[in-house]
TITITOR-185619 format. One record per residue (C-alpha): residue number from 1; residue in one letter; x, y, z. Coordinates in nm, 2 decimals. Example, Ala and Ser with C-alpha at 12.3 -4.5 7.8 and 13.67 -1.06 7.14 Angstrom:
BEGIN
  num  residuo      px      py      pz
    1        A    1.23   -0.45    0.78
    2        S    1.37   -0.11    0.71
REM end
This chain:
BEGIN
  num  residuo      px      py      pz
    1        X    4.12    9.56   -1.39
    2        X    4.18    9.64   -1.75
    3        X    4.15    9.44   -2.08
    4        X    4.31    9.52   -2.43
    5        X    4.28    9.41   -2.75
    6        X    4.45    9.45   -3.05
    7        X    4.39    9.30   -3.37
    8        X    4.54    9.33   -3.71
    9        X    4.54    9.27   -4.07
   10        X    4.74    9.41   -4.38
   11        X    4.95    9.32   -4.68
   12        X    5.26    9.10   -4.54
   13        X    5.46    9.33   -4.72
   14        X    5.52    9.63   -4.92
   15        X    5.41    9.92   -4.76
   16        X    5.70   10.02   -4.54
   17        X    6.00   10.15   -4.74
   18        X    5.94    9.97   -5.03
   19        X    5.63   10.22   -5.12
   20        X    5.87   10.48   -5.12
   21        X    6.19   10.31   -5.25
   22        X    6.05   10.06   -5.49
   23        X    5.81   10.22   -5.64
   24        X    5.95   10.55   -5.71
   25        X    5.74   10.80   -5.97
   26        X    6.00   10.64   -6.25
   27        X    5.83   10.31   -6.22
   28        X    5.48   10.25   -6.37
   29        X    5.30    9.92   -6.17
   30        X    5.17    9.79   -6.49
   31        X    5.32    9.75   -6.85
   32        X    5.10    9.78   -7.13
   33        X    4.97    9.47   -7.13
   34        X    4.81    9.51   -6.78
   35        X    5.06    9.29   -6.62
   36        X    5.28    9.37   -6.33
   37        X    5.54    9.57   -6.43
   38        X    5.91    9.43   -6.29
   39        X    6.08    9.77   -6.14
   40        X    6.47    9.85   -6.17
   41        X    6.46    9.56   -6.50
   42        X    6.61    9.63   -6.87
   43        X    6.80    9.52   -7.12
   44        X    6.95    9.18   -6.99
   45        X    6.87    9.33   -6.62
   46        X    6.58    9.08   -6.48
   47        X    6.37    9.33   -6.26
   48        X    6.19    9.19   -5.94
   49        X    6.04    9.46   -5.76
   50        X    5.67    9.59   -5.72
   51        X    5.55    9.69   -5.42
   52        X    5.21    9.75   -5.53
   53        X    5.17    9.42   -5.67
   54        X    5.33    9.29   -5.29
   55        X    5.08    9.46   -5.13
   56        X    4.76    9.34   -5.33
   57        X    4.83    8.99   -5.43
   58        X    5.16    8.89   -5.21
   59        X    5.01    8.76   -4.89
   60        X    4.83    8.86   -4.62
   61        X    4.95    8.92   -4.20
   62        X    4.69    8.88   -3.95
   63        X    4.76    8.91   -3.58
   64        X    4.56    8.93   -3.28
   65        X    4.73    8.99   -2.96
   66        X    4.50    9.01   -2.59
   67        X    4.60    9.17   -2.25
   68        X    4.43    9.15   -1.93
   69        X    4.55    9.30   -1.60
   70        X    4.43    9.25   -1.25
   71        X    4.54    9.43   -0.98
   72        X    4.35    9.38   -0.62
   73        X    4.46    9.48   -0.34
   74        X    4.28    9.47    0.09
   75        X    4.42    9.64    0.41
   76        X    4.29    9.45    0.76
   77        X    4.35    9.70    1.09
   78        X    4.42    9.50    1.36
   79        X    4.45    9.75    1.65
   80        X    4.54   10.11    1.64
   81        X    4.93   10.02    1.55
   82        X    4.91    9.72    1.37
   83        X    4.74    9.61    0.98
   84        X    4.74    9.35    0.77
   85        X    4.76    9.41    0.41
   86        X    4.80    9.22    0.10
   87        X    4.77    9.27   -0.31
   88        X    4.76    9.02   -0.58
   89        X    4.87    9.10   -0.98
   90        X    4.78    8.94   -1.23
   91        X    4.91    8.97   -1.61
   92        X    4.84    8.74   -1.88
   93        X    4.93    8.81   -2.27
   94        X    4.78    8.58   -2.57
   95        X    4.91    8.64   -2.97
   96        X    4.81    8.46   -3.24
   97        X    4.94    8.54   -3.58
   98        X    4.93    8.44   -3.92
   99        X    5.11    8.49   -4.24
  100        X    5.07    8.39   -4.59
  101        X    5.29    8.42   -4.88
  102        X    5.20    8.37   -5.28
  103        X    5.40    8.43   -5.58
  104        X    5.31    8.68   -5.79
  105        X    5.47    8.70   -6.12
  106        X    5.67    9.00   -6.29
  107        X    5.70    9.07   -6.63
  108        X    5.92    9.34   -6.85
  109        X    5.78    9.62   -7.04
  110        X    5.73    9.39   -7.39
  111        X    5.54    9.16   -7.18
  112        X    5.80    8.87   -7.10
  113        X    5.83    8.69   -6.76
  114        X    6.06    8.87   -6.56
  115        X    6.07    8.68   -6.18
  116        X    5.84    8.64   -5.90
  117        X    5.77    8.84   -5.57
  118        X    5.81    8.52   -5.36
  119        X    5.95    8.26   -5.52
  120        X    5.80    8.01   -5.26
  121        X    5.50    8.07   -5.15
  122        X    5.45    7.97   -4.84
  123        X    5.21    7.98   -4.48
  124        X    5.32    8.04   -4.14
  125        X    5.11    8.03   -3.77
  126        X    5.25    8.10   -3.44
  127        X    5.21    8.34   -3.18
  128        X    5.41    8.61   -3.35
  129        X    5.75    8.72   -3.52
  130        X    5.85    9.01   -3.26
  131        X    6.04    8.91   -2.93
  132        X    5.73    9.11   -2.72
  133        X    5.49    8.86   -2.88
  134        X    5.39    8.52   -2.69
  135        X    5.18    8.36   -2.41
  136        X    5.27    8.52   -2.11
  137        X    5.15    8.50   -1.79
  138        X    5.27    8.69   -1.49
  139        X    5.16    8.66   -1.12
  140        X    5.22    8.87   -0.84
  141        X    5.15    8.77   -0.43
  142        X    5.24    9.05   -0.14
  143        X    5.19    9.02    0.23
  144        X    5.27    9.30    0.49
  145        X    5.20    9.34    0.85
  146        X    5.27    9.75    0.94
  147        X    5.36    9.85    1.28
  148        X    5.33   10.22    1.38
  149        X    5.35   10.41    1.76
  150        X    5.47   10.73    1.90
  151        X    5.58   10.71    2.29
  152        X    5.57   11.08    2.33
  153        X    5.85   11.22    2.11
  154        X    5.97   10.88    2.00
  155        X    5.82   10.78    1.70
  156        X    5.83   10.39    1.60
  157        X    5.74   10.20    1.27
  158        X    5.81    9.90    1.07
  159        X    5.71    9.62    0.85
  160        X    5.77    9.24    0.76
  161        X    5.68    9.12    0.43
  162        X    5.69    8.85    0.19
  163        X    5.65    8.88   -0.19
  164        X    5.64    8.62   -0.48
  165        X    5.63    8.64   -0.84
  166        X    5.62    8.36   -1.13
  167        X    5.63    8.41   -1.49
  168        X    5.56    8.18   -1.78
  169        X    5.59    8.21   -2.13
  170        X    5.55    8.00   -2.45
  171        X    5.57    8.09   -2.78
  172        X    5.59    7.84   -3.11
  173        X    5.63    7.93   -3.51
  174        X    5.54    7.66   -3.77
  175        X    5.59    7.74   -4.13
  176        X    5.51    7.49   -4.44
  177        X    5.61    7.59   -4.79
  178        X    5.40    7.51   -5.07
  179        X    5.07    7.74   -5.00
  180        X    4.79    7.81   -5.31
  181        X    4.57    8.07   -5.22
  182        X    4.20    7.86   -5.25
  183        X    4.06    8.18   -4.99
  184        X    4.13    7.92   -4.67
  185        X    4.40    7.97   -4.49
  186        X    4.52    7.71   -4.21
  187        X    4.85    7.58   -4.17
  188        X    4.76    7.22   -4.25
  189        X    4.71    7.36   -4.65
  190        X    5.07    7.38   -4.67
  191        X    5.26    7.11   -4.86
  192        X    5.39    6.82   -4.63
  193        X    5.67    6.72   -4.93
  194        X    5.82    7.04   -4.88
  195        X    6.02    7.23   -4.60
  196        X    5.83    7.22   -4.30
  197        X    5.97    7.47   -4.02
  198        X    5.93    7.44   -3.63
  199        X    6.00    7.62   -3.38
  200        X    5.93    7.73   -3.02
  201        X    5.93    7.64   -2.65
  202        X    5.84    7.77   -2.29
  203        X    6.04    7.96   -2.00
  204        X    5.99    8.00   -1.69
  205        X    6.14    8.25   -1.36
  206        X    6.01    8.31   -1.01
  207        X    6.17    8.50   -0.71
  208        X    6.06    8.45   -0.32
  209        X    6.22    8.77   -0.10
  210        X    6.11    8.80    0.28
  211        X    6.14    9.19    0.39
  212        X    6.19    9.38    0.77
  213        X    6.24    9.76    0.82
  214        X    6.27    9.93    1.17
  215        X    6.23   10.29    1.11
  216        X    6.30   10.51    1.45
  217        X    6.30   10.89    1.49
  218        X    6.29   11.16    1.77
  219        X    6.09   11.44    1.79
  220        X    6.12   11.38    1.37
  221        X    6.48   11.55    1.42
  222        X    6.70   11.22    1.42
  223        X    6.62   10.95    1.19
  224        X    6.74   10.59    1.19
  225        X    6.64   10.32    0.98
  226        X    6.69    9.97    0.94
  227        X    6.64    9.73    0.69
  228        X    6.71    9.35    0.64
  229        X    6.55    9.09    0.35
  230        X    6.65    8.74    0.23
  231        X    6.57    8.67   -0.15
  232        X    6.55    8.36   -0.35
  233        X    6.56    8.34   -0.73
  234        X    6.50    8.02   -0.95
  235        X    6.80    8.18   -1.19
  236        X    7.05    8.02   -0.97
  237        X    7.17    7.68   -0.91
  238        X    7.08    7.46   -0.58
  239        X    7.27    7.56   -0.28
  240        X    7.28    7.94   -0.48
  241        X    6.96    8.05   -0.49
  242        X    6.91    8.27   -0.17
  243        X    7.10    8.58   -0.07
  244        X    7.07    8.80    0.27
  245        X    7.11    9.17    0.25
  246        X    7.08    9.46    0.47
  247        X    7.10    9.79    0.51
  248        X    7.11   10.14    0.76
  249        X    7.07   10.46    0.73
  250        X    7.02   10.79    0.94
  251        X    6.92   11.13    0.92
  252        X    6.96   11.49    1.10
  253        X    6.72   11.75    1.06
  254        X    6.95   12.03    1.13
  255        X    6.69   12.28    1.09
  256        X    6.52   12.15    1.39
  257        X    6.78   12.23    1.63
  258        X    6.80   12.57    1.86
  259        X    7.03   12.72    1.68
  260        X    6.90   12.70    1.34
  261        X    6.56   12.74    1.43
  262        X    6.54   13.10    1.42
  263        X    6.71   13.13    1.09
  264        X    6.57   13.38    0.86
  265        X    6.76   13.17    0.54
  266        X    6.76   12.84    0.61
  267        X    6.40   12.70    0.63
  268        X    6.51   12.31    0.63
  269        X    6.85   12.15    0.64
  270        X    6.91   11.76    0.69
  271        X    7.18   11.56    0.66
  272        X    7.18   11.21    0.57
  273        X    7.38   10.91    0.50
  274        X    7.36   10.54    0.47
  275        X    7.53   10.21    0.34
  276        X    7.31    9.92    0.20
  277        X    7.36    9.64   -0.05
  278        X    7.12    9.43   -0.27
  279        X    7.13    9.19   -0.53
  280        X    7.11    9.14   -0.87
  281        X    7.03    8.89   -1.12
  282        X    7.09    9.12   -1.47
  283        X    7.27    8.99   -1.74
  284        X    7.20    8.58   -1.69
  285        X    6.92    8.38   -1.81
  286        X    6.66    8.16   -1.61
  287        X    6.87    7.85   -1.68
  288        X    7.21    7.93   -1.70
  289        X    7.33    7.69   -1.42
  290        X    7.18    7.38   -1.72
  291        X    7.37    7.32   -2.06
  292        X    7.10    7.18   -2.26
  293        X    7.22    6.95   -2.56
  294        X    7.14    7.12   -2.91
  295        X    7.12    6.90   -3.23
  296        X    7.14    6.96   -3.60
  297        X    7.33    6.81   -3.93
  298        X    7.66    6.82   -4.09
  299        X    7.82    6.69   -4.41
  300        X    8.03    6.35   -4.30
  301        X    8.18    6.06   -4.47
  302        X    8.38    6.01   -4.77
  303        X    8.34    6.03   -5.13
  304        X    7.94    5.99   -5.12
  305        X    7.92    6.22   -4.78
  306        X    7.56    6.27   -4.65
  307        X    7.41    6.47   -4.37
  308        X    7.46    6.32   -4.06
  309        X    7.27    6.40   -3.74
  310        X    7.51    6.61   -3.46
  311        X    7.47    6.69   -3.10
  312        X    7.67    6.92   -2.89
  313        X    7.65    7.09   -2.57
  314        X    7.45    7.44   -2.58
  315        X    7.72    7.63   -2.36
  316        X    7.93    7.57   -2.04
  317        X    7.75    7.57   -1.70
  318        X    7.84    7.67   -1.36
  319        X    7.61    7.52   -1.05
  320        X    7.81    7.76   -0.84
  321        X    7.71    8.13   -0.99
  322        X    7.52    8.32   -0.77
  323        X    7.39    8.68   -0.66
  324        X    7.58    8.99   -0.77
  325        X    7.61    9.21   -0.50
  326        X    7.57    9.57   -0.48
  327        X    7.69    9.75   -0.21
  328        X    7.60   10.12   -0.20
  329        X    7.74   10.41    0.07
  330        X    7.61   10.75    0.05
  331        X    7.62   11.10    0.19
  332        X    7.36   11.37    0.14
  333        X    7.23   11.71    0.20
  334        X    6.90   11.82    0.19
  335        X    6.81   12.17    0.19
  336        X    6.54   12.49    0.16
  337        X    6.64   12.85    0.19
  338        X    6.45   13.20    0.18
  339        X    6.11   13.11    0.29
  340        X    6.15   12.75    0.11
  341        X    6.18   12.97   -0.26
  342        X    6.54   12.82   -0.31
  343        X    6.54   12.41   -0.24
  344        X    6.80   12.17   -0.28
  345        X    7.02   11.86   -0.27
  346        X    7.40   11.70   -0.27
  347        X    7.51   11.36   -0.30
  348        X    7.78   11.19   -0.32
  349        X    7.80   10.80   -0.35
  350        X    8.04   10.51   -0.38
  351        X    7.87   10.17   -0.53
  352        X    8.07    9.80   -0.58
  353        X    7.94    9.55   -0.78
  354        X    8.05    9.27   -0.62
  355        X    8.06    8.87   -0.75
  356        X    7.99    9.12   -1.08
  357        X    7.86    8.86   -1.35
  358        X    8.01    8.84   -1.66
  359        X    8.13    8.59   -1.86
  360        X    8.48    8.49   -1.89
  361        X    8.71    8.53   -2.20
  362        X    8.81    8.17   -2.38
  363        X    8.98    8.09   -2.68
  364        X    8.82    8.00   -2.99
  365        X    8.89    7.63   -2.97
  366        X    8.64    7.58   -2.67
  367        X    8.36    7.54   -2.94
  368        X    8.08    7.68   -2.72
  369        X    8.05    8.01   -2.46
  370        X    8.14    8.04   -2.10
  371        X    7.85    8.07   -1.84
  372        X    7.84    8.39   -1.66
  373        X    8.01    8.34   -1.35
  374        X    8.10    8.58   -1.03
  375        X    8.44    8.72   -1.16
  376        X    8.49    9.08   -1.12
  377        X    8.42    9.44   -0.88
  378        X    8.34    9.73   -1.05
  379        X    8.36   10.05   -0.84
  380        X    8.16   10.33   -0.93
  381        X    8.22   10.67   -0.77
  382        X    7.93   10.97   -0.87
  383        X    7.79   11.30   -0.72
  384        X    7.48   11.48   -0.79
  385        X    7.40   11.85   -0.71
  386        X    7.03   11.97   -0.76
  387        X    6.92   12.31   -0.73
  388        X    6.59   12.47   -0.78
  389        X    6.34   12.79   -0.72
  390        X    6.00   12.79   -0.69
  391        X    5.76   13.12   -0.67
  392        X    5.45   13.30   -0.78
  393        X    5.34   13.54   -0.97
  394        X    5.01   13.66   -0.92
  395        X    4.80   13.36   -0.93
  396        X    5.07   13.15   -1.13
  397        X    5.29   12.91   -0.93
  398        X    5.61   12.82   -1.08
  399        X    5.91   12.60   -1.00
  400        X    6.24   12.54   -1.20
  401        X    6.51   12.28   -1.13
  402        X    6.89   12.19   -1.27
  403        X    7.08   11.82   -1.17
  404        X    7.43   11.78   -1.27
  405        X    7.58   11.46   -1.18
  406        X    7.92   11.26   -1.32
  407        X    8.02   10.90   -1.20
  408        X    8.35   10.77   -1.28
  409        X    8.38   10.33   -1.29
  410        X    8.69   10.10   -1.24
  411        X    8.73    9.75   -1.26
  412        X    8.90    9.67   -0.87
  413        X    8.89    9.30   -0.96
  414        X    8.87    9.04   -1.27
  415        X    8.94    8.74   -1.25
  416        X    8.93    8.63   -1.63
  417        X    9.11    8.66   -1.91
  418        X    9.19    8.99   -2.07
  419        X    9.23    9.09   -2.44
  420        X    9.29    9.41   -2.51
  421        X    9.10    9.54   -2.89
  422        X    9.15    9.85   -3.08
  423        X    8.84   10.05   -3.04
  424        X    8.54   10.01   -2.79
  425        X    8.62    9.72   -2.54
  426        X    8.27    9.64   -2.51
  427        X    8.18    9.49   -2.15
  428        X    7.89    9.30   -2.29
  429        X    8.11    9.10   -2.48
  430        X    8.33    9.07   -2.18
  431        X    8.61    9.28   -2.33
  432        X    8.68    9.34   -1.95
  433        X    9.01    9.52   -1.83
  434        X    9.13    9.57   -1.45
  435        X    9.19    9.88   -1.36
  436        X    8.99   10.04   -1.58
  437        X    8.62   10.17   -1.61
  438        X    8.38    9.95   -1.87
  439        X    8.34   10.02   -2.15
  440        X    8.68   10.19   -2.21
  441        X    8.89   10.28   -2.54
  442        X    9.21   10.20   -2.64
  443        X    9.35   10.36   -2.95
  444        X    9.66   10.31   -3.16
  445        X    9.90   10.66   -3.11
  446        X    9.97   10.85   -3.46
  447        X   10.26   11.05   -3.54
  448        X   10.12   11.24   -3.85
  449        X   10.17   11.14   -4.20
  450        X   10.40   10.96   -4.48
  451        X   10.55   11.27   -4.68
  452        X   10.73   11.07   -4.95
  453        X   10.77   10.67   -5.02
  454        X   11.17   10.69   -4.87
  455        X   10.99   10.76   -4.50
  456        X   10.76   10.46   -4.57
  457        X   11.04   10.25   -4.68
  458        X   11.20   10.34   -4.38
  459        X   10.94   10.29   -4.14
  460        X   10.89    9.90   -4.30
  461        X   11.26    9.85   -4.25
  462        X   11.24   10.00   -3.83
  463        X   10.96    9.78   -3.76
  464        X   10.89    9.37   -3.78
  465        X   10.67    9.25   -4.04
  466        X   10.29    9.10   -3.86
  467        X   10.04    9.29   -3.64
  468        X    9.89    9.56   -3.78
  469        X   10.17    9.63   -4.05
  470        X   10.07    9.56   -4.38
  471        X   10.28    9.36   -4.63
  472        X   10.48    9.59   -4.82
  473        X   10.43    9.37   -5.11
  474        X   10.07    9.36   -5.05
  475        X    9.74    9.60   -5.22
  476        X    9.72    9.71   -4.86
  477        X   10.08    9.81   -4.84
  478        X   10.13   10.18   -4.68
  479        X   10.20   10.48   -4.93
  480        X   10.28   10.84   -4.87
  481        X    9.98   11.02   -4.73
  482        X    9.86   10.73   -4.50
  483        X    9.88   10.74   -4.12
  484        X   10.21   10.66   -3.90
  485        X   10.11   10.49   -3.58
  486        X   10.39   10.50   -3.31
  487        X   10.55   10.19   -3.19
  488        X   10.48   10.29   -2.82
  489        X   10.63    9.95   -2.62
  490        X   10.92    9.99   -2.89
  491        X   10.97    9.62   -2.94
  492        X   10.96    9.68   -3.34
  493        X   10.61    9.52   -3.35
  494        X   10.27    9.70   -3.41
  495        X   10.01    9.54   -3.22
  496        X    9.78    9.59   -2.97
  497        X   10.06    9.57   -2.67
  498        X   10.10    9.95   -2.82
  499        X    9.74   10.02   -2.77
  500        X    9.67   10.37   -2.57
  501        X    9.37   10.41   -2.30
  502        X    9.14   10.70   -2.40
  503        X    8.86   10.67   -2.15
  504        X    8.56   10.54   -2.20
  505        X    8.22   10.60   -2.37
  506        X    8.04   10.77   -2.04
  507        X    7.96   11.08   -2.04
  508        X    8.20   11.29   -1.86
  509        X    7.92   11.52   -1.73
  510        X    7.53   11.52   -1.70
  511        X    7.32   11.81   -1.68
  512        X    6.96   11.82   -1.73
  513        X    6.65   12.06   -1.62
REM end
């Protein structure tokens, strides 16, 4: 169990770059008179800057933010080849925060009223401005029954379990304008004639998975495993929500055979391989299979137009989104040499996210965004090689280690709309483009430069006006010295249908130590 607590209280401003960019050793913080000097003001120039007088007499931040954790966790041995174990985790987060914010006035070097560090002063409560902030509490049940026997060289284990976890959040921000310092400092002191600002509400996830692995191995020289689990997630829509998976894999501990088991080089050799697949849920939100109805105001009517109340639909919904699936194969060596000094490993792998979620491409009409539904495969393709040495000198044991690895991605299937943009097509935004890894560029081709305004003229009067071709009549309009870009389709227009891949932004090759 462990319980932390952190609790705060400073200016509400001023002491981050401001100390160092408003308050520069050209700026004194008081004129003559003793009053707040207004930094970067002048002659007509109405100065509004102090960060000593933000941090002294500006408002105040408090903020108090709890965490306790509770982990326990009880094994029950049944017989010799059979326990019971279970754990239960418990996390719960509480914030409270605070924030006030006076005027404080500025004045010129002769003494006159220059502005004011906040304009409106104001007081805020909540439980806190940064996205790691809130009430949070997160629970954590686990159940396992373990099965282990040996029948002489046949060696037997496995396991069923079942897991839970629930989270719940809430968080809330109310903010009154108004303030006056009187040294009490509750929300209620704000003005109630004045902007009052709400905001806020609670969330909730929880996932359910049942577990079963069958591990089998003789004489700890050929290895088999197998492993099967059914998981439920409140992401998903009714009739969505649960997913089977499975998996198998097998080893061979070459080194363990006759012929290898003299070796004087290779200490241990195994090769392994396996093909398994699992879900995912990354990407969506806990609700996306709701459109909640969002409301706010908007200027309607005729010549004496007020603000009228509006309503409209948060986003598009689908009740039929479900589990991405990822389906992994892979292929691997294991191996020590000389004694076990020189140890390694090879791998190569093939992965497909399949039902991939992303969200589709609509026009702008729509008037709200597309849910993320189960559109697209993306194949990935990788290797890794480790290598390492371990040894000793005198009494000092060392050990040094290299990876290298490089996967290569393509899109095999999408099923929404594609629009190709100069640049980064950015899968987040779902700037998705078959055949092709995420993520990739496409770039305009260039053919050097203008050398005189007759080879501009020229190249306005080979191509069609629209695109990316300025107007030649326009501030914009090309000049000798600016960049030619090819007509590559050679329709006469320059667009993006003469757009060029250039990969993507993965590195081509890893290497670490």
């Amino acid at each position: 169990m462990s319980y932390f607590s952190n609790k705060f209280s400073g200016p509400a401003a001023g002491l981050a770059r401001e100390a160092a960019t408003w308050d520069a050793p050209l700026f004194p913080t008081y004129n003559p008179d003793g009053q707040y000097y207004a930094n970067f003001g002048g002659v007509n120039i109405t100065g509004d800057r102090n960060a000593i007088a933000q941090v002294k007499d500006a408002g105040r931040e408090n903020k108090t933010t709890e965490q306790l954790k509770v982990f326990a966790q009880a094994t029950y041995k049944l017989t010799d080849h059979l326990d019971l174990s279970g754990s239960y985790a418990f996390n719960k987060q509480h914030s409270e925060w605070q924030q006030y914010l006076v005027s404080v006035p500025l004045y010129s070097w002769d003494g006159g009223f220059s502005n004011n560090i906040n304009n409106t002063s104001s007081i805020s409560e909540g439980t806190g401005p940064d996205n790691s902030d809130g009430n949070v509490t997160y629970k954590n049940y686990k159940a396992t029954l373990n099965y282990n026997n040996s029948f002489g060289d046949h060696n037997i284990s496995g396991l069923v379990a079942v897991e839970a976890e629930k989270n719940e959040s809430n968080e809330y921000f109310i903010r009154r304008n108004g303030f006056v310092d009187y040294g009490v400092y509750d929300i209620h002191l704000g003005a109630t004639d004045q902007q009052i600002t709400t905001s806020g509400g609670g969330d909730t996830w929880g996932f359910f998975g049942y577990i079963g692995r069958i591990n089998y191995d003789y004489k700890n020289k050929y290895l088999l495993e197998l492993q099967g689990r059914r998981d439920g997630s409140s992401r998903f829509a009714e009739g969505q929500k649960w997913s089977n998976y499975g998996s198998i894999s097998g080893g061979w501990v070459l080194s363990s055979e006759d012929f290898l088991s003299d070796s004087k080089i290779i200490s241990f050799l195994k090769l392994r391989g396996g093909y398994g697949e699992l879900g995912s849920t990354a990407g969506i939100g806990n609700f996306g299979y709701l459109s909640t109805v969002q409301f706010g105001t908007t200027v309607f009517g005729q010549t004496s137009a007020t603000q009228q109340a509006t309503s409209r639909a948060s986003s598009l919904f689908s009740d039929t989104t479900t589990w991405e699936r990822i389906a992994t194969s892979e292929i691997g060596l294991d191996f020590r040499l000389f004694n076990s000094s020189v140890f390694g490993s090879v791998d190569l792998f093939r992965k497909n996210n399949k039902g991939m979620l992303v969200r589709g491409i609509t026009t702008q009409v729509l008037g709200t965004t597309t849910p993320f539904t189960n559109i697209g495969t993306l194949q990935t393709d990788g290797w890794e090689v480790m290598l390492g040495w371990r040894g000793q000198i005198n009494d000092f044991d060392f050990t040094i280690s290299a990876n290298m690895s490089d996967t290569r991605n393509e899109i095999t299937r999408y099923d929404g709309a594609q629009s190709i943009v100069a640049g980064l097509n950015d899968a987040d935004s779902s700037e998705n483009i078959l055949g092709k890894p995420i993520n990739s560029f496409y770039l305009y081709k260039t053919d050097g430069y203008f050398d005189s305004q007759a080879e501009v003229d020229q190249y306005y009067a080979s191509h069609n006006a629209g695109g990316i071709l300025p107007s030649q009549t326009s501030n914009d309009a090309l000049r000798p010295g600016d960049i030619k870009v090819v007509d590559v389709n050679g329709d006469g227009d320059l667009d993006t249908d003469d757009l060029v891949y250039h990969g993507d932004n993965a590195p081509p090759l890893c290497l670490w130590y």
